[in-house]
C-alpha positions as a Python dict, from the first residue, in 0.01 Angstrom:
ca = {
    (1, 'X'): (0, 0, 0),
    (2, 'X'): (213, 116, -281),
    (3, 'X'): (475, 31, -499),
    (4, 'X'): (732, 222, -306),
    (5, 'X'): (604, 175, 13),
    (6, 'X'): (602, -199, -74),
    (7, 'X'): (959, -225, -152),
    (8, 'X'): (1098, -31, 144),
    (9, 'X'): (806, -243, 363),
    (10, 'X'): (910, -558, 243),
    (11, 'X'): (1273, -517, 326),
    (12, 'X'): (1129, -392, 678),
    (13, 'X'): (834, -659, 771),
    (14, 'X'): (736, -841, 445),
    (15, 'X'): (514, -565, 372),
    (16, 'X'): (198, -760, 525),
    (17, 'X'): (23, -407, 470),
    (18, 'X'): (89, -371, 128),
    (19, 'X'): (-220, -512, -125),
    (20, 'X'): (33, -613, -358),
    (21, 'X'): (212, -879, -82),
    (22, 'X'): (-135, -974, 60),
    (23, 'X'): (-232, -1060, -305),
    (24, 'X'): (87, -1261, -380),
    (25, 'X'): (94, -1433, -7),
    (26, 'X'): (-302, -1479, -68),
    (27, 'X'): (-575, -1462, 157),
    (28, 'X'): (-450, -1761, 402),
    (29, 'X'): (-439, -1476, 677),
    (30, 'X'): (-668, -1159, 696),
    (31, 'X'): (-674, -939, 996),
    (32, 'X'): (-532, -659, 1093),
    (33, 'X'): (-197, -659, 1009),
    (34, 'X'): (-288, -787, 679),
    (35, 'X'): (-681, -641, 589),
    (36, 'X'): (-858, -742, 241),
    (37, 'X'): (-708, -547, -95),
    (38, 'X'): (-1052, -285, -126),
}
């Protein structure tokens, strides 16, 4: 993810790809649509 991409993403599909959601939204799901921040 990025900061960018996060915004437009978010507006889009909650940006479940973005590390930067999937840290705020924590790790209650981890799969593909949302993988672990590397």
């Amino acid at each position: 993810g990025g900061s960018s991409r996060g915004a437009a993403a978010r507006d889009r599909s909650g940006a479940s790809r973005c590390r930067s959601t999937y840290r705020r939204r924590g790790a209650g799901r981890v799969g593909a649509d949302n993988p672990p921040p590397l």
